[in-house]
N, C-alpha and C positions, 0 to 999 in steps of 0.2 A: 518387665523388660524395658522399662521409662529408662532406668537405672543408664542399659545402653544407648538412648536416643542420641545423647550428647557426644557428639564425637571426639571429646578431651576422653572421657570414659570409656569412651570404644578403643581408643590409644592405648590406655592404661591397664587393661584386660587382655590386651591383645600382645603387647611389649610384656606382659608379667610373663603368657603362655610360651612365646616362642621364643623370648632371649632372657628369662630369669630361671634361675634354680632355687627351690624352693622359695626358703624367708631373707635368701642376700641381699634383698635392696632396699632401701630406706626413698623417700618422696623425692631426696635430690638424685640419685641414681637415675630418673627419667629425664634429667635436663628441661626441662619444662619452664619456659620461662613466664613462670606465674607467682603471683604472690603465695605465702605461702598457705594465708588462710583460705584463698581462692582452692588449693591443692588439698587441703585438708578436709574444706565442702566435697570435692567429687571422691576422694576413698570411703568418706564417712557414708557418701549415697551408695559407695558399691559395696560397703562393706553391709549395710543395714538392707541391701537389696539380696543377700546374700550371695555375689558373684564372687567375693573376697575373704578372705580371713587375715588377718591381720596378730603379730603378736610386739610384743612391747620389750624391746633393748634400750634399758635406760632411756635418754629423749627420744627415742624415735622410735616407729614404729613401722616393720619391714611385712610385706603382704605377698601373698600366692593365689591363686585363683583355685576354686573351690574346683575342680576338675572334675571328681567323682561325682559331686552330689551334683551340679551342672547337668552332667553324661547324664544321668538318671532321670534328671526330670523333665530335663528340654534335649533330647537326643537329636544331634546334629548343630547346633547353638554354636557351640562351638568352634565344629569346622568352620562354619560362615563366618567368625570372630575370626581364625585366623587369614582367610581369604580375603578379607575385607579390605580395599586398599583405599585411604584419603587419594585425592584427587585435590 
């Protein structure tokens, strides 16, 4: 759970669950204003943390949050991800 310490990650877990559908959005879809390799370190940590899945459209590569396997393994994980508010 490191994976979510980072609050840029806890953004990007959390923006996938409640305003994406499935694999629609690509890394600039979050307006993030970050470099891009900076953006591509925090999916690769969610992705290899398995919170993410990710698939490949030509350059880019658009993500969904692993929901089921999530629910299964840490139940309740997620309502607290969406509940979560930056301050």
């Amino acid at each position: 759970m490191g994976a979510l310490a980072d609050p840029l990650r806890l953004t990007i877990v959390r923006k996938l669950m409640l305003e994406s559908e499935d694999y629609d959005h690509s890394c600039g879809w979050f307006g993030f204003d970050r470099p891009k390799s900076s953006l591509t370190h925090h999916f690769k940590a969610l992705r290899e943390a398995g919170l993410i899945r990710q698939r490949q459209y030509g350059l880019e590569r658009r993500s969904r949050v692993r929901t089921e396997d999530i629910n299964q393994r840490f139940p309740g994980l997620l309502d607290l991800v969406a509940h979560w508010h930056q301050d």
